[in-house]
C-alpha positions in Angstrom: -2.2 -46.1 20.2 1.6 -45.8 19.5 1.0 -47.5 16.3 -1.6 -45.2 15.2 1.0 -42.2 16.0 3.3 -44.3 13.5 0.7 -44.4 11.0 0.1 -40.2 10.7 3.7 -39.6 11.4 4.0 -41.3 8.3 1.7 -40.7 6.4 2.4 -36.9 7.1 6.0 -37.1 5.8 4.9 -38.8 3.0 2.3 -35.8 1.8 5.2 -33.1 2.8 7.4 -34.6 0.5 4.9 -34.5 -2.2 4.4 -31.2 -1.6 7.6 -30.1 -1.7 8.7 -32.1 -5.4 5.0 -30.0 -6.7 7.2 -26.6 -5.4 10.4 -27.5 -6.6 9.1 -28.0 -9.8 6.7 -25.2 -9.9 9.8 -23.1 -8.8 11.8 -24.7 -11.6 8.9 -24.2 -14.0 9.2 -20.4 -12.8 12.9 -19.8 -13.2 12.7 -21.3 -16.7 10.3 -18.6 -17.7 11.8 -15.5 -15.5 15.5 -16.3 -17.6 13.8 -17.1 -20.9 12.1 -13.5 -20.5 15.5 -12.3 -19.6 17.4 -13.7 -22.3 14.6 -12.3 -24.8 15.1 -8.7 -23.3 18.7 -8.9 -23.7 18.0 -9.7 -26.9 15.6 -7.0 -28.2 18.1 -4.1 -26.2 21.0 -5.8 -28.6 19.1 -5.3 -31.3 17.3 -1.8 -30.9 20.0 0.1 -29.3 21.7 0.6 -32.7 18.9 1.8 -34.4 18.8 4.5 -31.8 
């Protein structure tokens, strides 16, 4: 029975820690977008604010 207990203990770390690399790289994925947005805003202020 203790060995079984092993087994899911295991077997549950190993799915949490795949589940947390598919965040991290979701959330990477994300903050690639969210500053690539950004930096395109910036850009289109710099160049409409002096044609204004």
């Amino acid at each position: 029975m203790n060995i079984l207990i092993k087994l899911r203990n295991h077997f549950f770390e190993e799915v949490t820690e795949e589940i947390e690399k598919k965040h991290s790289e979701e959330r990477k994925i994300i903050l690639k977008q969210v500053g690539f947005v950004l930096l395109f805003s910036i850009a289109i202020f710099i160049v409409a604010y002096p044609i204004t």
